[in-house]
C-alpha positions in Angstrom: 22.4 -38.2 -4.5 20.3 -35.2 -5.6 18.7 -34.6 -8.5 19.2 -31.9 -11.2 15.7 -30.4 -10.7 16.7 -31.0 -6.7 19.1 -28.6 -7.4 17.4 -26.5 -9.6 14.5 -25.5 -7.2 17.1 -25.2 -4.1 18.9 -22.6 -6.1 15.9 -20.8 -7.9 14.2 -20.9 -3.8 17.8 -19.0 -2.7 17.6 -16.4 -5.5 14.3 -15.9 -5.1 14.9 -15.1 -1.3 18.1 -12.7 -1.8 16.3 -10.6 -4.4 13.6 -10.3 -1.8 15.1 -9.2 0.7 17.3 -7.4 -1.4 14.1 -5.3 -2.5 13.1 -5.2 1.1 16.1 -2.9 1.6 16.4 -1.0 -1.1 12.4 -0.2 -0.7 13.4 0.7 3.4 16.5 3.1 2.5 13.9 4.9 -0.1 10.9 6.7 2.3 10.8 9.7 0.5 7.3 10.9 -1.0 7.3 11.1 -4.5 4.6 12.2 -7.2 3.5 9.4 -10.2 2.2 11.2 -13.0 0.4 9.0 -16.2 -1.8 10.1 -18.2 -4.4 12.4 -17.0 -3.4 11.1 -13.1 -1.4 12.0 -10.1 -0.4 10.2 -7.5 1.6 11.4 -4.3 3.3 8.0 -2.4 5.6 7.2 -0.6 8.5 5.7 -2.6 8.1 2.4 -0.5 4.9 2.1 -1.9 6.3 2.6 -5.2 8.7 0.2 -5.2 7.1 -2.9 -3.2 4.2 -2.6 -5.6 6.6 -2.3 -8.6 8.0 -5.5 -7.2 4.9 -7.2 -6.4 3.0 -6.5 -9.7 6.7 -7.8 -11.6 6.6 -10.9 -9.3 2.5 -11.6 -10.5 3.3 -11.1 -13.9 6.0 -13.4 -13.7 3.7 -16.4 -12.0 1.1 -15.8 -14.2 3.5 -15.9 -17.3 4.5 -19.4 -15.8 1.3 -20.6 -15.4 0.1 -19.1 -18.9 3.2 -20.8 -20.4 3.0 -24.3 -18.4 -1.0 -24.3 -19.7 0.3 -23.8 -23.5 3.0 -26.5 -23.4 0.1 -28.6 -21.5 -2.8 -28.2 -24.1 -0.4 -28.6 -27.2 0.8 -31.7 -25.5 -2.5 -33.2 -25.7 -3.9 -32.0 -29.1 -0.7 -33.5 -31.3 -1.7 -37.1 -31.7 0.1 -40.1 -29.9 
């Protein structure tokens, strides 16, 4: 029989695969040079670039997140007494 978290990671794995190449696509169909202003910069890119580094920095900040999260549960785990 499987598991709940069996599951769980089988179907998080699958999502995590269609968004990707989902992004994939949508970053292919989207080649068109674009200017990024902020602040006192500009920046001239493609829109590919734009978007797969969008995607990429969102998908760090979400395993860090995890980690940073996991770490917290983790050390308050061990400072409460038994």
């Amino acid at each position: 029989m499987y598991r709940a978290g069996d599951i769980l990671k089988k179907a998080r794995a699958a999502l995590t695969l269609i968004l990707t190449i989902l992004t994939i696509i949508i970053a292919f169909q989207n080649t068109e040079i674009v200017t990024i202003q902020l602040l006192f910069w500009s920046l001239t890119l493609s829109r590919i670039l734009v978007l797969l580094a969008t995607f990429a920095l969102g998908a760090f900040a979400g395993i860090l997140g995890s980690y940073l999260f996991r770490a917290s549960r983790k050390r308050k785990g061990r400072a409460e007494p038994v």
